[in-house]
Structure formats: C-alpha cells, structure tokens
N, C-alpha and C positions, 0 to 999 in steps of 0.2 A: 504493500500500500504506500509503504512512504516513495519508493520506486516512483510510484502514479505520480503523487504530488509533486514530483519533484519533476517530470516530464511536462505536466501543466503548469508549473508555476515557471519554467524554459520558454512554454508556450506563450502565456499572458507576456513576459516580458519581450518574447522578441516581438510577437506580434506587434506591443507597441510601441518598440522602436521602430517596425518598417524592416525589417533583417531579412533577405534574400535569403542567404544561404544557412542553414537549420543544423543544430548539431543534434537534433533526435529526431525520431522517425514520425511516419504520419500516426496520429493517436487513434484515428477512427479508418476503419479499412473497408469499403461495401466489395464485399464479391459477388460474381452471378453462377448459380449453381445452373440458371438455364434463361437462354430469353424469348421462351417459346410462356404462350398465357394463353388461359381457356378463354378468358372474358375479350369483352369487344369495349372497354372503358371508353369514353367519348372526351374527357378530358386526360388522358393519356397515351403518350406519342406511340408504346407497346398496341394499346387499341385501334388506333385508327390506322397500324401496319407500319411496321419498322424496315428501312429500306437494307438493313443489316441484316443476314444471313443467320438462322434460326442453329441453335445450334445446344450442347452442354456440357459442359466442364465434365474431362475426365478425372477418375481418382488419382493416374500416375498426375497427371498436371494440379492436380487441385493438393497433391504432397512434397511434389515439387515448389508450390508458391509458395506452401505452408513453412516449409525451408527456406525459404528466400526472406518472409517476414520474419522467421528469428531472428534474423539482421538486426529489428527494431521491433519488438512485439509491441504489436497495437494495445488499445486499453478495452477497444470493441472492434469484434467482426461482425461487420453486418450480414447476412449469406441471403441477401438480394440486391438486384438490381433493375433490369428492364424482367418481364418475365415471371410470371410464379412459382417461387424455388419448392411449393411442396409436388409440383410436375417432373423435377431431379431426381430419380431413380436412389442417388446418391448422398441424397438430403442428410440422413439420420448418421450413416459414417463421415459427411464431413465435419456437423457438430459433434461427432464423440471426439475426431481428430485433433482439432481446435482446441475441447476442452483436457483432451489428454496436451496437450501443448502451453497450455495455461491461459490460454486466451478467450475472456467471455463472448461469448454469442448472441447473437440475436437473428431476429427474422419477421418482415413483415408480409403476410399473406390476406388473401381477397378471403379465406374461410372455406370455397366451396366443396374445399377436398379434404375438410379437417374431421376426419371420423375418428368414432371412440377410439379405434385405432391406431392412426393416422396420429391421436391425442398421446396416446399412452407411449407411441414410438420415440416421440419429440422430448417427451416427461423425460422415459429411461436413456436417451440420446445425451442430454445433460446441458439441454437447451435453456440459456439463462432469462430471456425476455422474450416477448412476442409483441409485436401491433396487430389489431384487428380495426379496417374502419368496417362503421356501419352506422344506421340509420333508425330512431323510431318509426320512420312512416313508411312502407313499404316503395311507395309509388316515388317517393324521391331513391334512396334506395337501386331500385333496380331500372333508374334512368343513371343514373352516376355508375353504377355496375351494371353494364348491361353483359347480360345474358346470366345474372347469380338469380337464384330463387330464393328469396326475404326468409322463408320459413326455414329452410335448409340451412342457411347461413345461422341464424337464430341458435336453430337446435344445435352446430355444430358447435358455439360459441360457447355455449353452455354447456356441451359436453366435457370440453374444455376444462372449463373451470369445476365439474364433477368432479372430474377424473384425478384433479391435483387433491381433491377434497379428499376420493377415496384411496389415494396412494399416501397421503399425509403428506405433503411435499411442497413448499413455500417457490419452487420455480418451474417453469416459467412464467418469472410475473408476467401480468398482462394490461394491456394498457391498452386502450379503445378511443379512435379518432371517430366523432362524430362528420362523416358526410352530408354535406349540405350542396343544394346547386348554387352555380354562382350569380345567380340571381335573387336569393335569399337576403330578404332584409336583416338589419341586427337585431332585432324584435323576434325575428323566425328563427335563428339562429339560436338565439338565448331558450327557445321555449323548445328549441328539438333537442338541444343539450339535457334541458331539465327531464324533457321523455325518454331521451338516452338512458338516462342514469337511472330513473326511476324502473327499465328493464330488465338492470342487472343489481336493483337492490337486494343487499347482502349476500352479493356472489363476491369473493377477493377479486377485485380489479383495483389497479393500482392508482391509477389515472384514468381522466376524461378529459381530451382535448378536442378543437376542432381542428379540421382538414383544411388547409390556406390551398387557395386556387392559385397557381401558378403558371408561366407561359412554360414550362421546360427548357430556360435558357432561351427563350426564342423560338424553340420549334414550333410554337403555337402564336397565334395573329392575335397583339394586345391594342390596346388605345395607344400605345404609346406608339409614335412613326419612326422616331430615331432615338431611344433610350441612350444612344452612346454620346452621341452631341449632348442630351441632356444629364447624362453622367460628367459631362466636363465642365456642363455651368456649376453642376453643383459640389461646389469641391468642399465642404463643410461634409461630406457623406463618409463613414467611417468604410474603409476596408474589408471585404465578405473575408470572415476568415476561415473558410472551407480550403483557400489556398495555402495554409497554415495549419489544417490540422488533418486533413483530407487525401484519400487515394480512393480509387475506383477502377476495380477490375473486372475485366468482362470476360466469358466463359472460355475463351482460347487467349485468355493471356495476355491480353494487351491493358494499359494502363493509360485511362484519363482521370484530368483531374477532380473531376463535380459527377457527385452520383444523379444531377441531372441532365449528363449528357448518353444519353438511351443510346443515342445512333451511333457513339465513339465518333464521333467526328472530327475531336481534338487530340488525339493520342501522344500524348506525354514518352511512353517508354513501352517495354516489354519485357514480363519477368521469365519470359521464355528464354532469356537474352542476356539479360540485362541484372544487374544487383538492385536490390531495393532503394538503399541510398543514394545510388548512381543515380537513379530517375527519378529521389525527391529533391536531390539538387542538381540536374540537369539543367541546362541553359535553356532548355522551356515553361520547364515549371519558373525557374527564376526569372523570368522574362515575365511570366503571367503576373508574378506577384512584385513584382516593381512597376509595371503600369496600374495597378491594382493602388498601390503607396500612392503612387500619383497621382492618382484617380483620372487616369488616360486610359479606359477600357474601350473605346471605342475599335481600335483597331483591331481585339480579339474577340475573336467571335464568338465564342462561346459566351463570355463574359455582356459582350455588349447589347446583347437584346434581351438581357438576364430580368423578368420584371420583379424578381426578389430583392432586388437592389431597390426597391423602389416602393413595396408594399411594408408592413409593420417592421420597423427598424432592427425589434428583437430579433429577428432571422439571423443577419447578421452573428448574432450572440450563440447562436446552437447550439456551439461547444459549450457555452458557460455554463448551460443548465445542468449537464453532465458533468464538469469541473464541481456545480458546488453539491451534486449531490455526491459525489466521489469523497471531497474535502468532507462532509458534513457523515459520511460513512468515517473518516479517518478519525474524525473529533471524538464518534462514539466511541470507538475502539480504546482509543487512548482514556478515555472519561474510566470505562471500563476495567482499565487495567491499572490506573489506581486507587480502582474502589469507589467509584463517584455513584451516581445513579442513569 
C-alpha cells in the first residue's frame, strides 16, 4: 500500500509541474479481452460498427503483456475496452492471472451474459470490482442498450449480488451507472437515480452514479464545430490527466493512449515489440502530453475533438477519486495498526 501512495503522490506532483517524461509507470491499464459486443448501443462507436477488425486477445499474448507490465504494475487492470469482455472465452483465466500477479481487477459489462454462473465464475476468478449500467424504466433502458432485455439484465444483476451473499464474499464490489438519454433533463435524471437505487434496496452495491454522455474523443458529431481552436482560447483549462496516468491496450497488442479511443486510431506503441516504459515515455506519448501543458491540443487528434474537455470539469480529476479512496484505504490501515478505531 504504501508502494501505491507513493506512485500517486509521483503522480499528483509531476502532473503539476507539467513533467513529460514519468519515472513510474501508467497506474491505471484498460485491456481488451475482445472487441466483438452483442449489443447494437447507439451512443457507442462499438454499436454503431467499428471500422477495426473484430478480433480476441490470446492467453500466450495476454501472458506475454502481463510480463511486460511487471515492468511497472499498475494499481488497476481494467479487462475492457471496445467490446464485451464477458464474450472472451478467456475472461475468468485472465482475472485469476492478474490477481495471481498482484494486480487488482476490474471489469465493466452490459449484464446480458451475467448468469448464476457466469456470476459465480467471476466470484471464484478473484474479480475485484465490476460496473453494471442500467436503468429504472425499461423503455429508456433498452433505447441506450439496444438489443438487452430490461428483465434479463435485472434478474442477472441481482443474481449477482445473491451469489456474493451466498458464497459470503465482500468482492466483486459492484457499483451501478444509472443510464439516462441525453436528452434527459436534470429533474429526470435526479428522479431515475432515486428509482435506480430504490431497485436495489438493501442489495450490497457500492455506488450509484450517473453515465456522462460523451463524443468518444470525436468519433461522434457534438455542438461543438472546432473544440481545438476553442481549447486554445481557453487556456485557464486544467490538463486531462488520462495522459498521466493512462495506457490502453487493445486485443492484439497494440497500445493507445485514452481508453476512448475504440478505433486505435492513435497508437502510441506495441507491447508485442516494445517495453512498457519505452512507450510511456516515447516521443508520442511525450509529444501528446506537452501540447496537453500547453493546452495546444488542436493538432492531435485524438485529443482535439475530445468533448470531455469541455463537459463537468471533474472528468479531468478521474484518477483522484481512486487516489483518495486508495489514501483513505491506507489511513484505515494505519488507524488500525495502532489500535485506533
């Protein structure tokens, strides 16, 4: 643990100095165990058909990166990306892998393939967290997911959170994104949350949060016409620090830097190839995160039609939430250890 803190508090500072070149490695890692998805989502670039080649991480490759990340073990593997990882054949060996490796896990899934089963694999797999979104009202629901059925999703959700009941077992916590469309007032928004929650009263869920509608870096057509020009009027905008704490790898190995870039269309590196730290301080990533300082993101694309830059400020802050619950893990520990309460 103190390990952690000591990797994040590296973080906090270089980040705000503005520091290109990084002496620890990316703290948060999303891999794609496959970016093949049942669902047809209409706000997501996987739905609407990725011009990227369908494909799934094998076990040699997915042992081979797992080696490659001891270089710098991350703090979280996330084992998704475009794609719904419980469609990976391989799903359940890669999180035993990880966690025989020391590295926590997570995973966020659509639910429709989450059976008692499917539940109880994940349980004994040594899966640390899971996200589920979903919806009080059906009909919103299964417009934001098309082609899930409300009922099936429901029952799987709650099979779920049995199963942890009848194995006695406090992981995988679970934590549920309310979906909303984006045309939801904040009046509907506040009153879907309140039906959310009231669904899964006194089932252990961790959290309730809501789902931010996003462009996918651009893939999708916002109000905004030129985000980039208006990222350089506004130079008072604090730095996305995803390029600071962030890697994203996709099923055959290749390495971009924002797990919202679905299509790989910026590819940083290859750990087919490549060393881990070689490609978090490569002269591209370092390139991305000094026009980043500068707030000169117009030229990078990925970056520049990003409308997360530009929606609730907090985004930005990502990493922090996980910094203080990490720090706020570490405090208890210590509290603990010499006898506090």
């Amino acid at each position: 643990m103190a390990g952690e803190a000591g990797r994040l508090a590296k973080f906090l500072w270089t980040y705000k100095l503005g520091r290109t070149r990084l002496s620890y490695g990316p703290i948060f890692v999303w891999l794609e165990p496959t970016n093949r998805c049942n669902l047809r989502c209409p706000l997501c670039p996987t739905g609407e058909g990725l011009g990227r080649k369908r494909g799934e991480m094998t076990m040699d490759l997915f042992r081979h990166i797992l080696e490659k990340l001891n270089e710098a073990p991350p703090l979280l593997l996330t084992l998704h990306l475009a794609g719904e990882p419980l469609l990976a054949g391989n799903i359940f060996e890669m999180i035993r892998l990880a966690k025989e490796a020391g590295v926590q896990t997570t995973l966020s899934t659509n639910a429709t393939l989450l059976s008692p089963e499917m539940s109880r694999r994940l349980i004994q797999a040594g899966l640390d967290s899971i996200r589920l979104d979903f919806s009080a009202s059906r009909e919103t629901f299964e417009k934001v997911r098309l082609g899930a059925s409300w009922e099936k999703v429901y029952a799987n959700i709650l099979g779920l959170l049995k199963a942890k009941a009848e194995l006695n077992v406090q992981r995988p916590i679970v934590r549920i994104k309310e979906v909303s469309l984006p045309s939801a007032s904040h009046r509907e928004r506040v009153r879907a949350m309140r039906e959310l929650k009231s669904l899964f009263h006194g089932f252990p869920v961790k959290g309730f949060s809501s789902l931010e509608i996003h462009n996918w870096a651009g893939a999708f057509a916002t109000e905004h016409e030129d985000l980039g020009e208006a990222h350089r009027r506004r130079r008072g905008l604090r730095p996305c620090s995803h390029l600071w704490t962030s890697l994203a790898i996709t099923y055959d190995g290749l390495v971009v830097p924002c797990c919202r870039d679905l299509e790989a269309e910026c590819v940083v590196g290859d750990l087919k190839t490549q060393s881990l730290m070689d490609i978090w301080n490569g002269e591209k990533l370092r390139a991305m995160r000094d026009a980043m300082v500068k707030r000169d993101v117009g030229h990078v694309a990925l970056c520049a039609k990003c409308s997360r830059l530009y929606q609730n400020p907090r985004f930005v802050f990502y990493t922090f939430g996980f910094i203080y619950m990490r720090l706020d893990q570490l405090f208890s520990g210590i509290v603990r250890l010499v006898g506090g309460v």
